[in-house]
Structure formats: C-alpha cells, structure tokens
N, C-alpha and C positions, 0 to 999 in steps of 0.2 A: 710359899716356899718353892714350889715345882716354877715358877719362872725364873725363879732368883736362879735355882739352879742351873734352869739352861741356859742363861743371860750370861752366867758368869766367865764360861767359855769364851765371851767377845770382849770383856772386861781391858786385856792387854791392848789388841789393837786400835779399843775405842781410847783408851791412856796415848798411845804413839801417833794417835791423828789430832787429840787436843792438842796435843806437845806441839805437836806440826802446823798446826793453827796458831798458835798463839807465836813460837818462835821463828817460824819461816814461814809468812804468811805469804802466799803467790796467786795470784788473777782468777781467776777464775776458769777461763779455758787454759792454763797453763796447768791448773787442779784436773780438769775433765782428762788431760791428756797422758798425767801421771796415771787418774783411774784405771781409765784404759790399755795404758801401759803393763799395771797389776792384774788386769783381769786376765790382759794374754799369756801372761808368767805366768797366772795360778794353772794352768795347763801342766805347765811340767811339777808344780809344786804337788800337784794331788797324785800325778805319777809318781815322784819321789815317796809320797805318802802310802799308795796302793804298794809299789815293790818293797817297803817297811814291812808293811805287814805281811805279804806272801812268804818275802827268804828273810828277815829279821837284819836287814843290810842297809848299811844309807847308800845308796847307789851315787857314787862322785862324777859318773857318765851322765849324769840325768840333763845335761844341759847337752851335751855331745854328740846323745844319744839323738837328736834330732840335729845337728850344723851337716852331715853328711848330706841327707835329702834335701834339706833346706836349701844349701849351695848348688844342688844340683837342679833344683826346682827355676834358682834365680838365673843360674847359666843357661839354659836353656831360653829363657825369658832375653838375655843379653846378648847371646851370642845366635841363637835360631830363631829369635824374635817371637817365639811362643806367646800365646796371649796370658792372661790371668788363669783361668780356669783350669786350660791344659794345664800348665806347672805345677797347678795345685794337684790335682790327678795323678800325672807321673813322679809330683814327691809325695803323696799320698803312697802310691804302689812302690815307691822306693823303700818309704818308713817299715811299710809292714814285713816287705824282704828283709830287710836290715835287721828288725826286732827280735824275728825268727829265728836268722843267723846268727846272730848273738846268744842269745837265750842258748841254740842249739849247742853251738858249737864252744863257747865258751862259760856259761854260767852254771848249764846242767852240771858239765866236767867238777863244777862245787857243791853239788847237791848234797853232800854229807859230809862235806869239808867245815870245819869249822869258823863261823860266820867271818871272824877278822880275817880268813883269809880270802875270802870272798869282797873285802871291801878294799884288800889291795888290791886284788883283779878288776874292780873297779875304776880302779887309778888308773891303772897301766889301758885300760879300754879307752876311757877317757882320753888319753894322751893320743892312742894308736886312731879314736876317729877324728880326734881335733885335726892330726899330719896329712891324714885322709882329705880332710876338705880345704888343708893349704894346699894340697899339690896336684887337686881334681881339678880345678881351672887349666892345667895344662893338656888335660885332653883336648881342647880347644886354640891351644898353643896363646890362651890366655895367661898373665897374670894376679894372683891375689888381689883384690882390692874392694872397696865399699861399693855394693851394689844394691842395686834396688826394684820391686817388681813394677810391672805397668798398672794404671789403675783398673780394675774390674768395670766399671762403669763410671761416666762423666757425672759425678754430682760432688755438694759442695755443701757443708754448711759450717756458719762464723759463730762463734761461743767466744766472747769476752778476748777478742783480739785473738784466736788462733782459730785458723781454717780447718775442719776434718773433710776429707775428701771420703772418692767411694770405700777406699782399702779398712780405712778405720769405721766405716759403719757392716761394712764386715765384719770385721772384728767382732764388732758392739753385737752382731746378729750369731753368731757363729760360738762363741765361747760359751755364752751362756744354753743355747742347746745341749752342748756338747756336756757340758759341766753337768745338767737337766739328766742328759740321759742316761751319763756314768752310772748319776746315785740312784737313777729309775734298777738299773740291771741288776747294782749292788742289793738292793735291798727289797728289790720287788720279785724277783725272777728267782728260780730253781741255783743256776749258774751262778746266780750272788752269794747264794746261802754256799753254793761248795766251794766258793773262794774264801769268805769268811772263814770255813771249816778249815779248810787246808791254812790255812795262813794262822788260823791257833793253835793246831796243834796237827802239823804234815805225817808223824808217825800214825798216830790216829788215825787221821783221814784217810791214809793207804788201807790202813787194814781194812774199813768199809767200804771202798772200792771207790774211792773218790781220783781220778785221775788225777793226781797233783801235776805230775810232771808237766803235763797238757793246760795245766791252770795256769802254772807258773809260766810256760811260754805264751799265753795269751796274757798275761798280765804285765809280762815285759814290751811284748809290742805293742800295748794301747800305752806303757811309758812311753817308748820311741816316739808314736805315732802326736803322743801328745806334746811331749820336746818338738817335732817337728811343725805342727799346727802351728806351733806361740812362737818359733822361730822365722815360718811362712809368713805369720800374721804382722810379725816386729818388719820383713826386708821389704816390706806393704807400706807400714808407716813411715818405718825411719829411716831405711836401710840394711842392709845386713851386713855387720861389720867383718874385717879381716881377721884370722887366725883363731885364737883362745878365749878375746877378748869377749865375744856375745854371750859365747855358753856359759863361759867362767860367771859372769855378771849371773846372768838368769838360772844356774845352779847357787849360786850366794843367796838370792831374793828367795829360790824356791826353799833352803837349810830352813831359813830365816821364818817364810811362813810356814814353814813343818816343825820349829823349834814352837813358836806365838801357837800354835792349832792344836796343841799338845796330841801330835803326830796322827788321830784318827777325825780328828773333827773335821771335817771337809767343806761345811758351811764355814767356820773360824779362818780355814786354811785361805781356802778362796777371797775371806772379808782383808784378814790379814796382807795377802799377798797385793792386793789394791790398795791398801793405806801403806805398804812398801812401795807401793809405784807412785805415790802422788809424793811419798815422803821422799825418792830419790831424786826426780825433778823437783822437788821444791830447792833439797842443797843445792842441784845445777843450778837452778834460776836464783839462788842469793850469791853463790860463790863463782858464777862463771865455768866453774868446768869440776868435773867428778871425780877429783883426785880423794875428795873424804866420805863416796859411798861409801867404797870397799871398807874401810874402817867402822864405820858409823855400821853399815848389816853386821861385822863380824862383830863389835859390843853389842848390837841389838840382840843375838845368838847366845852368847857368854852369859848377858844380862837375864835374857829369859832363865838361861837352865838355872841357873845359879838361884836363880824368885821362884822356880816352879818346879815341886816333887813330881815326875809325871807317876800316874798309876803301877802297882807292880805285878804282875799277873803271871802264874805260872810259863808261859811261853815266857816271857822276860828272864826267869829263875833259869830255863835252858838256857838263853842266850850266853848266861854271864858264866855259866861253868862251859860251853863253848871259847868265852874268852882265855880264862883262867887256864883252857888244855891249851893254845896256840900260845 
C-alpha cells in the first residue's frame, strides 16, 4: 500500500503521456526535445509551486518574472557580443536584483492584504515587466525581435533526426542540479524547515521568531532567478521570443504542472511539466503550428481541478475567508 500511495501522485501525468503516445505519436528526437523543453519550464513551475506555499498566491508574473534578465542577458550576447557565460552571470546578478526589488517594493506592501488582492498585483507586475523587456532593446537603439544566445561550447549530438548542440546539454546538466539542490535546502537544512514553517502558518511563525518577511523575499528571488534560468536556457535552444508570447506560454505550462503536481509535489511537478513539454511539441509536430497548445494546457488545467479534490489544510481555511473579505 505505501507505494501505491506514493505512485499515485504520478498517476495523471503518466495518463497525459499514454494519450500522447498513442494519439500524437512523434520521432524520437522530436520526443527528447519536447523533454527537455519541460525540464527547462519545470524551473519556473516549482517557483510558482514554492511562492503558493510562502504567500497562499498563484503568482500570474511567474513567467515575467524572469523575460527582464533573460532579454537582457541575450542583448548583451547581440548587441556587445558577450559570450555565453558572461550573459549567464549578468542575468544571473540581474534576476536576483530584480527578485529583491519586487518582493521589496511591491509584494511586502501585501503582506497582510488579503490574498486576491495580491494576485491582482500579480497581474499588473506581470504586464509592467513584460513592457519592461519590449522596450529594454532600445537601450541599444535596438528593435524587439527573436533572438538567440551563442553556443557555450562547439559539441553536437544526433537523436533520431534532430541535432542537440552545447546549449541543450546545458540544459540537460543544469536543471537537474538545480531542481537536486532546491529539494536538498527544502528538506534537509534548518532554512527549509523555516520556510515550510512560515509558509503554514506566517502568523505563528512570527511569534517564534522565524523571520518571514526575509523568507519570503528569498523565496521570491529563487522564483525570479528560476523564471530567469528556463528562460536563459529556452533563448540557448530555441530563441527567445518577442513580447508576452514566451512568459505567457511557460506561465500556462508551469499553472498546468502545478495544477497535475497537486501544488506540493515537486517530483510530480517537475515529471508533469516534461510530459507538457513533449505533449506541446508533439501538437506542433502533427498540426504544423501551435495555435491549439494554449487551448489544449488551459483544458488540461480545468480537467485536472474539476478530477482532483486537492487536500484541505487549515492554512487553506485562512485563505478562503481571506477571499470571502475581499
């Protein structure tokens, strides 16, 4: 019984990847490259997942939250001819400014605000850094437009008709540390335990002297920093597309495997968010062009809740009479 139970958690994803086998069957390295596509998105999917539990919020900036550094990492790459590394460094030291900044200056300001109005402030963040990195190419006296980083290193390998270069074995080598080390701090370290703490019950936690406020801005900047990695990591493989378009996508993917992960499972979330990335390239590759993700994650969303009671836990019981005042 104790495997059934933990197995069960992967139950939905492993359902959405038969489906995707059997109805939109695609090559093989056309598979390996959707994986990987999901692995780099589960970055921001587990930040959406961490800020859930800290402020009780779905954060709508969680793809946004990294297009700032990200566009700045790749301008610099295009326009100062920056190599790989550097860019990754200064949108690295951009993300954590930014996350600070935010957190500081605008999220704190909701600290006792009731949660809905904290996820319109999300909206309007969202909007304000999406403008932010349509109109940061003009420091440059550049234009908007699809760009892309340089490769880290000259290597090459073929998987069933599609080439992964150095950028995507990046990738492959980078996420899953990253993802390793998260769950090491959450669950192994002093810091994990007070994040957990604050993030179930923050009235509590203050009175034992647990700095929330200090948690909660570090837990907003490893969201940024992690929007920012998977964005870094995507202008590597694919490019990095103009305007709304990137975040918007890779905040849908990330709802979507935080809907599937039923919001704390971070193994689920991560499995999930890869079997959304092979299942989005699989539509492109039957249908030519991706006018029916967006549809196809927003039923895969509706589909879950609607099939899955999530758990109801006193922190939940705040949240809802939080709603009910606003």
């Amino acid at each position: 019984m104790d495997w059934r139970h933990s197995a069960s958690p992967y139950l939905a994803p492993a359902v959405l990847l038969v489906a995707q086998l059997v109805l939109l069957p695609v090559p093989l390295g056309t598979f390996v490259a959707g994986a990987l596509a999901g692995l780099v998105g589960s970055l921001a999917a587990v930040g959406l997942a961490r800020v859930w539990r800290a402020s009780r919020v779905i954060n709508f900036a969680a793809g946004d939250l990294g297009i700032v550094p990200a566009t700045l990492a790749v301008l610099l790459a295009d326009q100062w001819g920056w190599n790989y590394w550097a860019c990754a460094a200064a949108g690295l030291a951009a993300a954590v400014v930014l996350g600070v900044a935010v957190e500081g200056l605008i999220i704190r300001r909701f600290f006792d605000a009731p949660r809905v109005l904290l996820t319109v402030a999300t909206i309007g963040l969202a909007q304000l850094l999406g403008f932010g990195a349509l109109i940061l190419p003009r420091a440059w006296g550049a234009s908007p437009s699809v760009r892309s980083l340089p490769e880290p290193f000259g290597m090459s390998i073929e998987i069933g008709g599609t080439v992964f270069d150095g950028s995507d074995l990046v990738a492959l080598f980078v996420v899953p540390l990253l993802l390793i080390g998260l769950v090491l701090v959450l669950n192994r370290t002093a810091l994990g335990v007070a994040i957990r703490a604050s993030a179930d019950r923050s009235s509590r936690a203050l009175t034992l002297g647990i700095p929330v406020k200090r948690l909660q801005s570090l837990i907003w900047t490893l969201a940024t920093v992690g929007a920012f990695v998977a964005l870094f990591l995507t202008a590597g493989t694919g490019g990095l597309g103009v305007g709304y378009g990137t975040s918007l996508g890779l905040l849908l993917r990330a709802i979507a495997a935080l809907v599937l992960g039923r919001v704390a499972h971070v193994g689920v979330i991560v499995c999930s968010s890869v079997v959304l990335g092979v299942l989005e390239l699989a539509v492109r590759f039957q249908t030519g062009d991706g006018a029916l993700v967006a549809p196809l994650l927003a039923a895969i969303i509706i589909g879950a809740l609607l099939l899955r009671r999530m758990g109801v836990t006193r922190a939940d019981r705040d949240d809802t009479s939080s709603w009910r005042l606003a």
